[in-house]
Short mmCIF file of the C-alpha atoms (twelve columns), coordinates in Angstrom:
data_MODEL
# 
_entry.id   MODEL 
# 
loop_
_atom_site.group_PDB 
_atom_site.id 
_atom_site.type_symbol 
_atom_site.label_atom_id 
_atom_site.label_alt_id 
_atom_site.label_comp_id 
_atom_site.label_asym_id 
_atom_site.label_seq_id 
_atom_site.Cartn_x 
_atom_site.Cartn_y 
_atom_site.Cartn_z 
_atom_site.pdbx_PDB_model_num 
ATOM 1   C CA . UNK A 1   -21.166 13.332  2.167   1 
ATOM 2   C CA . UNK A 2   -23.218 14.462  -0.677  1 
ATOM 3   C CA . UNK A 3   -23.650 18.068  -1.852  1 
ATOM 4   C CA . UNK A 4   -27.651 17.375  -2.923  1 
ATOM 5   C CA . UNK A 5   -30.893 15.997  -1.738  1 
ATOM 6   C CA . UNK A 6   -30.600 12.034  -1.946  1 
ATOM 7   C CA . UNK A 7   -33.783 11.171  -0.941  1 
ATOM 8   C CA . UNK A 8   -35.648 13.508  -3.730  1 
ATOM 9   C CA . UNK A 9   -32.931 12.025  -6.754  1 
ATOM 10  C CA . UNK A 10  -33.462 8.530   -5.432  1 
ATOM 11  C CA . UNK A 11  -37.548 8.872   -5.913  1 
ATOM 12  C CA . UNK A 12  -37.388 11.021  -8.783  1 
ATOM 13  C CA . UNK A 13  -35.019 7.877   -10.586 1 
ATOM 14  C CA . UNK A 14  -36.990 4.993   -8.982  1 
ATOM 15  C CA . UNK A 15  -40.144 6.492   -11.083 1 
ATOM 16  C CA . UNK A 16  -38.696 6.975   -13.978 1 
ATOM 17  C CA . UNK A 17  -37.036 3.680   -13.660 1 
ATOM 18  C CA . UNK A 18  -40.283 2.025   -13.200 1 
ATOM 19  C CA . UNK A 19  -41.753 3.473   -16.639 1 
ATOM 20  C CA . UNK A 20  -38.932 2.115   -18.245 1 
ATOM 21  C CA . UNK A 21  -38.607 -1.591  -17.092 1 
ATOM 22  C CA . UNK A 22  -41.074 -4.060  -16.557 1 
ATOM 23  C CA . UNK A 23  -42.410 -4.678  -12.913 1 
ATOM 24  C CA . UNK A 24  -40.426 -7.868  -12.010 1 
ATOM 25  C CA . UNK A 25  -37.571 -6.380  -12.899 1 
ATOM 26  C CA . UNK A 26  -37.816 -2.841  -10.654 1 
ATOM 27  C CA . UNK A 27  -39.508 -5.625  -8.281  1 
ATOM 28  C CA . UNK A 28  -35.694 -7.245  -8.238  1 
ATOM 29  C CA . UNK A 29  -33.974 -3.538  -8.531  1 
ATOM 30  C CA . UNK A 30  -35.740 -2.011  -5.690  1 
ATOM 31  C CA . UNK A 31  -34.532 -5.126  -3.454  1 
ATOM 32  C CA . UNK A 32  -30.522 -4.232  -4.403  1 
ATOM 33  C CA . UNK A 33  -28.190 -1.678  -2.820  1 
ATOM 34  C CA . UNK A 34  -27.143 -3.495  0.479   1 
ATOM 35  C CA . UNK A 35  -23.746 -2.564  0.115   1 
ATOM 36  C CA . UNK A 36  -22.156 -4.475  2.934   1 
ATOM 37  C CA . UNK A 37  -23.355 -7.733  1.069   1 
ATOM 38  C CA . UNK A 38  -20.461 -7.092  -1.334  1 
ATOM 39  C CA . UNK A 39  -20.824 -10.152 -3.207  1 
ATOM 40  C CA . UNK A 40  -24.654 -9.424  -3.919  1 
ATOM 41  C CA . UNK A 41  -23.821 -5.921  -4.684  1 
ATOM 42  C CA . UNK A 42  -21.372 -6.671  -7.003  1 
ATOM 43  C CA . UNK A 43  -23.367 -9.684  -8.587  1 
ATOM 44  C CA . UNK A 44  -26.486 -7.068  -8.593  1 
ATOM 45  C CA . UNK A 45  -24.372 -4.277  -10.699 1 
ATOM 46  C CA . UNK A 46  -23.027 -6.872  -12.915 1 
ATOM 47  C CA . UNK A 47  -26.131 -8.902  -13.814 1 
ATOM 48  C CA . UNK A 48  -28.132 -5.318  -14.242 1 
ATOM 49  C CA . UNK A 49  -28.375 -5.407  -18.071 1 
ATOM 50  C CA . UNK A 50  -30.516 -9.237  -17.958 1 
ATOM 51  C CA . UNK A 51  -32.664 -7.627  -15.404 1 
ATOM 52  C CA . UNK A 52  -33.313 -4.246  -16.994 1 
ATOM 53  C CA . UNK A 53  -32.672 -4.735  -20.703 1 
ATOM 54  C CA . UNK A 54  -30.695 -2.306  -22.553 1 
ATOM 55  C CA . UNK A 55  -33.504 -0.177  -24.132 1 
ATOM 56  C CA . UNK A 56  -32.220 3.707   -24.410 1 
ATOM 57  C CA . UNK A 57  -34.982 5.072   -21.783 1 
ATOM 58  C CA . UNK A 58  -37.800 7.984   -21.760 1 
ATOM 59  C CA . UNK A 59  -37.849 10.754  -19.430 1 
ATOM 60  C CA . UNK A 60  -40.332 13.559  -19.524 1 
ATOM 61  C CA . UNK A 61  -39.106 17.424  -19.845 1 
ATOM 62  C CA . UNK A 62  -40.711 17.715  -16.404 1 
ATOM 63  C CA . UNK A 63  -38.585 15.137  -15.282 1 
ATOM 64  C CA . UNK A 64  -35.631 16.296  -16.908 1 
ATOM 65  C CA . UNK A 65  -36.020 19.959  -15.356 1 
ATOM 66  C CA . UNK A 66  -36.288 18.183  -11.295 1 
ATOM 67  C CA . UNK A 67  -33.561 16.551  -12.363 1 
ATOM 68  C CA . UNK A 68  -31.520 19.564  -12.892 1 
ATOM 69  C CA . UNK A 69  -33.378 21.390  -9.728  1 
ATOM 70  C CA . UNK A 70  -31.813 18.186  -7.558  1 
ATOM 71  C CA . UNK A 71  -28.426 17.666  -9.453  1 
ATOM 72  C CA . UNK A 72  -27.783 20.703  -11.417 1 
ATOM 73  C CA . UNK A 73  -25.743 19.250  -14.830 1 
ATOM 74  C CA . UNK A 74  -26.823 16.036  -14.294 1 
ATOM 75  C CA . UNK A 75  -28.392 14.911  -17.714 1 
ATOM 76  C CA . UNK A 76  -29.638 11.309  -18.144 1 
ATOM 77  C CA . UNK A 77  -31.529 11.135  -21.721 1 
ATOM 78  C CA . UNK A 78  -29.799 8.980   -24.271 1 
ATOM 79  C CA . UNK A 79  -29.071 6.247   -21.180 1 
ATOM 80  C CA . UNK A 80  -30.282 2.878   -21.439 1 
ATOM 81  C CA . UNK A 81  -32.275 1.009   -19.054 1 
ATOM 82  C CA . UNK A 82  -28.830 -0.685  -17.220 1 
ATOM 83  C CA . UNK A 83  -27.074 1.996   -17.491 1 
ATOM 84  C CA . UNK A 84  -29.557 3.939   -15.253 1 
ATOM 85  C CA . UNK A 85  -30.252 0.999   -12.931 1 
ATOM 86  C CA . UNK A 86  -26.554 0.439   -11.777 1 
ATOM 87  C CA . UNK A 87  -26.555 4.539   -11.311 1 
ATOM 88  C CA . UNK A 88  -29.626 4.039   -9.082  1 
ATOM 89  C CA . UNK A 89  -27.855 0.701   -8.008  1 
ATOM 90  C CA . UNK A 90  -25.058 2.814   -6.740  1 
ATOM 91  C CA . UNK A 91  -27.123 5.481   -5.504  1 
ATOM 92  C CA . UNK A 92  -28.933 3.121   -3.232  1 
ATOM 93  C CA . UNK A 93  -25.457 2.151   -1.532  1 
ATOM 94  C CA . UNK A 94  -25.084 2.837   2.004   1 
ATOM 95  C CA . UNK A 95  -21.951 5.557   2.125   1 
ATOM 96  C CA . UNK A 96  -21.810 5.835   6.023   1 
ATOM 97  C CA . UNK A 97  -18.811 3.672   6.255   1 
ATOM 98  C CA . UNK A 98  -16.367 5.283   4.150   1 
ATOM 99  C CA . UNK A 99  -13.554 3.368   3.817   1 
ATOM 100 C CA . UNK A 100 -15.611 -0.108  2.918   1 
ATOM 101 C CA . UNK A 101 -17.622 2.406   0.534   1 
ATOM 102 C CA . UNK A 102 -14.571 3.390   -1.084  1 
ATOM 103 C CA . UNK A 103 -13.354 -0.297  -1.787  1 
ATOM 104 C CA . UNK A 104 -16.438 -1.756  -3.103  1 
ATOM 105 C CA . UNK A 105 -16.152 1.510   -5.921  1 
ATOM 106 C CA . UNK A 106 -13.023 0.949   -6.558  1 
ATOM 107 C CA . UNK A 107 -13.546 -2.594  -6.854  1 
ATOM 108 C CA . UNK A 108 -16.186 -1.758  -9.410  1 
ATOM 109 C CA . UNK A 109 -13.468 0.040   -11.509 1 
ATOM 110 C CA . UNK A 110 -11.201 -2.044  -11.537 1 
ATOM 111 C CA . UNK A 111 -13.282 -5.122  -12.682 1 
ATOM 112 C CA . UNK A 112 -15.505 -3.303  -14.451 1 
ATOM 113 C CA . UNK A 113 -15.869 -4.163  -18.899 1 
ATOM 114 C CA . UNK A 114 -17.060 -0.958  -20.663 1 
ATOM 115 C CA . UNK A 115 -20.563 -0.458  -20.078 1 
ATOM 116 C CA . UNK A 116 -19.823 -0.885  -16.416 1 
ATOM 117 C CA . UNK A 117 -17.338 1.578   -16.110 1 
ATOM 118 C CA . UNK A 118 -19.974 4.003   -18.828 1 
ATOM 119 C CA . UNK A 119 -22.132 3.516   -15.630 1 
ATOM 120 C CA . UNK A 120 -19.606 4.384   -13.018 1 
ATOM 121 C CA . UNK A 121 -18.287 7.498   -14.806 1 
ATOM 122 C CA . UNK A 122 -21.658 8.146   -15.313 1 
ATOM 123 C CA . UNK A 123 -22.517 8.236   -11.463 1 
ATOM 124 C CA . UNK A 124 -19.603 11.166  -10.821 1 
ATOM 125 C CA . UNK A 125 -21.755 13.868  -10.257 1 
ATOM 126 C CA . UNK A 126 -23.982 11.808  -7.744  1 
ATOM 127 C CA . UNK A 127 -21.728 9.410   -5.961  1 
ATOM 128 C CA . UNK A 128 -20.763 10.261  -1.654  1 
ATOM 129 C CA . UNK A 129 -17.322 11.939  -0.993  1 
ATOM 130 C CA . UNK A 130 -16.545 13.027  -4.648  1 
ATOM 131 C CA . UNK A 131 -13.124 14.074  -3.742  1 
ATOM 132 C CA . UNK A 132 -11.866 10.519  -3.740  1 
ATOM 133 C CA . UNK A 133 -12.802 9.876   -6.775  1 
ATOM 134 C CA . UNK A 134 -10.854 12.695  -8.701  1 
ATOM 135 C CA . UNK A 135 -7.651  10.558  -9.523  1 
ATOM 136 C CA . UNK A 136 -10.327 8.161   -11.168 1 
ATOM 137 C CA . UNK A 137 -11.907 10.784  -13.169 1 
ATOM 138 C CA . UNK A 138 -8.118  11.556  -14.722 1 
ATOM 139 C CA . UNK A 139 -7.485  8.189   -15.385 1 
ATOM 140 C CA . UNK A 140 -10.311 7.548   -17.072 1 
ATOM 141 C CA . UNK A 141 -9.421  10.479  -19.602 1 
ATOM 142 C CA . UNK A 142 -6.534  8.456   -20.793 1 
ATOM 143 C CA . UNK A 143 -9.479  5.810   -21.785 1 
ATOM 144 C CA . UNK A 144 -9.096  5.076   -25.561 1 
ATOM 145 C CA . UNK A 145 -13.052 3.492   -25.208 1 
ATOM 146 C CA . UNK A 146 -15.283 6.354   -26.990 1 
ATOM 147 C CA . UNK A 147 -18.237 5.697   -25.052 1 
ATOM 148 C CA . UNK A 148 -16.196 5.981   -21.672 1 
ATOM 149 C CA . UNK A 149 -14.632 8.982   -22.867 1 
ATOM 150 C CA . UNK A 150 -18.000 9.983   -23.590 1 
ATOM 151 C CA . UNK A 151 -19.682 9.367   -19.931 1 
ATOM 152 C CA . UNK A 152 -17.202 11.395  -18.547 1 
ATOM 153 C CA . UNK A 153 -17.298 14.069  -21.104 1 
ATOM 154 C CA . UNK A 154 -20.800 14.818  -22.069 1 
ATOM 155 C CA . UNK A 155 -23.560 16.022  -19.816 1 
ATOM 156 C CA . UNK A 156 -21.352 14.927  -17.244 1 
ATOM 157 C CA . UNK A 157 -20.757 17.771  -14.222 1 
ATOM 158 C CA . UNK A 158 -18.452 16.365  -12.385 1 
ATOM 159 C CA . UNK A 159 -14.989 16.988  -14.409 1 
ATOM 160 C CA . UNK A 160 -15.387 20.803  -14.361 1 
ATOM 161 C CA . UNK A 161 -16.593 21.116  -10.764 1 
ATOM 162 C CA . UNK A 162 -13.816 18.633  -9.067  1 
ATOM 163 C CA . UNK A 163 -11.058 18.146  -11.966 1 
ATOM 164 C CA . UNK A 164 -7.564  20.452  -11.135 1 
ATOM 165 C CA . UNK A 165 -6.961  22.561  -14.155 1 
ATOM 166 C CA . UNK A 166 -4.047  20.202  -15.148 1 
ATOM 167 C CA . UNK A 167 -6.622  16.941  -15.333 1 
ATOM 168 C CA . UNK A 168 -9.511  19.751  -16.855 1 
ATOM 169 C CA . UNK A 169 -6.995  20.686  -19.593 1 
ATOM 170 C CA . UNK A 170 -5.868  16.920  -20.236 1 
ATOM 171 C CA . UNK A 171 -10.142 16.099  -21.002 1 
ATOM 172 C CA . UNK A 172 -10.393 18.892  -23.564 1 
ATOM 173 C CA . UNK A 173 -7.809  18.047  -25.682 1 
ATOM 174 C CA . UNK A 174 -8.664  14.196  -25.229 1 
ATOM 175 C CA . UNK A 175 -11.978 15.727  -26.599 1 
ATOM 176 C CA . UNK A 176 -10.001 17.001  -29.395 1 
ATOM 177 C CA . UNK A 177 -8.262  14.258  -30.161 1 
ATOM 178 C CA . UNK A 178 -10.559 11.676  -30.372 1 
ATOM 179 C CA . UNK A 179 -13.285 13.946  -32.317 1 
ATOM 180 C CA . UNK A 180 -15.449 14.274  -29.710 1 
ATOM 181 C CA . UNK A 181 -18.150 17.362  -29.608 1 
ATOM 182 C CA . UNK A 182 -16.678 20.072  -27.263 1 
ATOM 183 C CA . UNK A 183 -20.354 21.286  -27.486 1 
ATOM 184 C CA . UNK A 184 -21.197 18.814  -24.902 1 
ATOM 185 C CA . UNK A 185 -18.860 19.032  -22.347 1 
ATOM 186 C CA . UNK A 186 -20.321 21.166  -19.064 1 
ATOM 187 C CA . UNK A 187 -18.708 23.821  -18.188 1 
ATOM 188 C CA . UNK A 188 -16.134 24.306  -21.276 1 
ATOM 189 C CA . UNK A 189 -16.214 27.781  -20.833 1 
ATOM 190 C CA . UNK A 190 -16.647 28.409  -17.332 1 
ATOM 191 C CA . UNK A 191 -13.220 26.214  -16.607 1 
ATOM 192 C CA . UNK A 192 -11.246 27.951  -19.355 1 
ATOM 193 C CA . UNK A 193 -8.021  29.285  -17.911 1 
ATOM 194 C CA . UNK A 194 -4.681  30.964  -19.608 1 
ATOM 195 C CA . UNK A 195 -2.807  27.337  -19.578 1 
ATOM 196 C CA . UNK A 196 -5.598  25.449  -21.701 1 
ATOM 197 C CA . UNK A 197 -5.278  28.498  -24.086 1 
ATOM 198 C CA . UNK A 198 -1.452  27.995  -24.460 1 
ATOM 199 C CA . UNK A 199 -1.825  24.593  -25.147 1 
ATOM 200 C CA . UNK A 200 -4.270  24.837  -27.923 1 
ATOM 201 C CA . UNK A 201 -2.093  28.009  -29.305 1 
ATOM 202 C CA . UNK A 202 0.887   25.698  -29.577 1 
ATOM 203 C CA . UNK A 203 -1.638  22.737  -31.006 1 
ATOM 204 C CA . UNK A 204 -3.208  25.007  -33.575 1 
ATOM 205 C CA . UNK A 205 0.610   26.122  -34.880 1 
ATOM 206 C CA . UNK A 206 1.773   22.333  -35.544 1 
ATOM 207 C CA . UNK A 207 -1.676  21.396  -37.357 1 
ATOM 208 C CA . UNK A 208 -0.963  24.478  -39.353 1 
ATOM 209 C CA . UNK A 209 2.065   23.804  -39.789 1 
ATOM 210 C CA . UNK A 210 1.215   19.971  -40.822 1 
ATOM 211 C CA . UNK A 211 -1.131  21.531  -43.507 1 
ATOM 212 C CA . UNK A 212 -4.151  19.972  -40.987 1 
ATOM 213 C CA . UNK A 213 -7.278  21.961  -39.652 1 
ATOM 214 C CA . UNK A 214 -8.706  22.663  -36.005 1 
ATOM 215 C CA . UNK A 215 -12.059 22.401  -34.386 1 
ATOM 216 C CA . UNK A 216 -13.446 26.382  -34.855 1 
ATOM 217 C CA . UNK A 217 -14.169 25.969  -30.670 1 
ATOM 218 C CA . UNK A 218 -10.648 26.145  -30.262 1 
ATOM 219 C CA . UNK A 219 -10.055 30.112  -31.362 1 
ATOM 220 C CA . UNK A 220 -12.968 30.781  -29.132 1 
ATOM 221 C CA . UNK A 221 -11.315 28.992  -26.014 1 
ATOM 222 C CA . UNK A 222 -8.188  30.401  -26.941 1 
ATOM 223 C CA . UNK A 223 -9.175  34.217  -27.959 1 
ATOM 224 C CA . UNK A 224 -9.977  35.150  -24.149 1 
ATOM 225 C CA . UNK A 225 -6.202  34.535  -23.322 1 
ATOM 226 C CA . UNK A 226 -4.398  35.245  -25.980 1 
ATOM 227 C CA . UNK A 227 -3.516  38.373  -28.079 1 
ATOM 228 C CA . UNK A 228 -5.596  38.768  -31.255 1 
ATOM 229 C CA . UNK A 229 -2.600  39.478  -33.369 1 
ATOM 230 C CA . UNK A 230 -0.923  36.032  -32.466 1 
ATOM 231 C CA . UNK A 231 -4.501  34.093  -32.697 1 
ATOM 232 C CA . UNK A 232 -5.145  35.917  -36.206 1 
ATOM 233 C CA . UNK A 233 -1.414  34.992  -37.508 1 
ATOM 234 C CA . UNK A 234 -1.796  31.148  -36.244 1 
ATOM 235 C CA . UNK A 235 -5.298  31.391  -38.390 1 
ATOM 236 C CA . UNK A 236 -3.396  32.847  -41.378 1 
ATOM 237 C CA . UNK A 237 -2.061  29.021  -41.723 1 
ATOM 238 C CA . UNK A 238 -4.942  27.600  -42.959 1 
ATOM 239 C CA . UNK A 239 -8.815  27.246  -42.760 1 
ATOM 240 C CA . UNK A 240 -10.857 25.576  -39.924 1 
ATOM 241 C CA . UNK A 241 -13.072 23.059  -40.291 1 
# 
């Protein structure tokens, strides 16, 4: 069900909730998570940010490094106060019965506005059965909402240790698109693969050819696979940025 230790991320969150929020709001938090009270769960993940606030919380480098001991990649500075307490809100949920586990997230989704689904996207990495939720992953890549985009992309270790190379390939050159810091993305070079490299080969030709410029990541993701004659011609077009 999950591939880490629940009971040490749920503890390690629940205290660094609690130096975040005030005490009758974790008082309120730490009652939530009864998933098989749908309506309450749902009401609970909805009403988060008017129980929490939305103040961008602290976390300690200590607590930063446990987290990575007990979810390698998964990086929660820069998160607000709700954002974290519908993670830990979804954390909390009981995943034994799958199916009616499976409906209440996808039920999320599907109703969610955009800091809800920041929140889901941002719970990848530590939500039960992660296979199901690869088809959601690559749909929300085709998200035009930056700070959706953004959840899935940055800090975020899910996409490159679940996403199929065609879905991996479609996020980095959404990344690309939209402007969005390649930098950030885990495991950019770890997932790189011959296909990705064609793609941003052919990219790199019609922005030369359209007198336009390229991300300098790009030759380095592209290099690996691809002659250095051809990348050095393609460069020959014009100057990166």
């Amino acid at each position: 069900m999950f591939g880490y230790d629940t009971e040490a991320l749920r503890h390690l969150l629940a205290t660094i909730i609690q130096n975040n929020i005030k005490l009758d709001a974790w008082t309120w938090l730490s009652k939530q998570g009864d998933i098989n009270n749908t309506a309450n769960f749902n009401a609970a993940f909805a009403m988060m940010p008017r129980k929490t606030g939305k103040a961008v919380i602290t976390i300690t480098t200590e607590q930063a490094e446990q987290l990575n001991t007990i979810r390698p990649g998964f990086v929660i500075e820069g998160w607000t106060a709700d954002r974290l307490g519908r993670v830990y809100l979804l954390l909390q949920a009981d995943a034994t019965n799958r199916e009616h586990y499976f409906a209440v997230i996808e039920n999320l989704f599907l109703a969610a506005e955009m800091n809800e689904l920041v929140a889901l996207y941002s719970a990848l990495p530590i939500l039960a059965y992660p296979d199901f939720l690869v088809k959601r992953c690559a749909e929300g890549i085709r998200s035009n909402i930056g700070s959706v985009l953004e959840a899935i992309m940055y800090h975020n270790p899910y996409p490159a240790e679940y996403l199929p190379e065609a879905a991996w390939n479609q996020l980095v050159m959404k990344a690309i698109f939209t402007d969005k810091r390649l930098d950030l993305i885990t495991g950019l070079n770890d997932r790189n693969n011959p296909e990705l490299a064609r793609i941003l080969m052919d990219f790199a030709r019609e922005r030369g050819a359209a007198g336009r410029s390229v991300v300098p990541e790009l030759w380095h993701l592209a290099s690996p696979f691809t002659d250095a004659g051809i990348v050095n011609a393609v460069k020959q077009q014009y100057s990166t940025i």
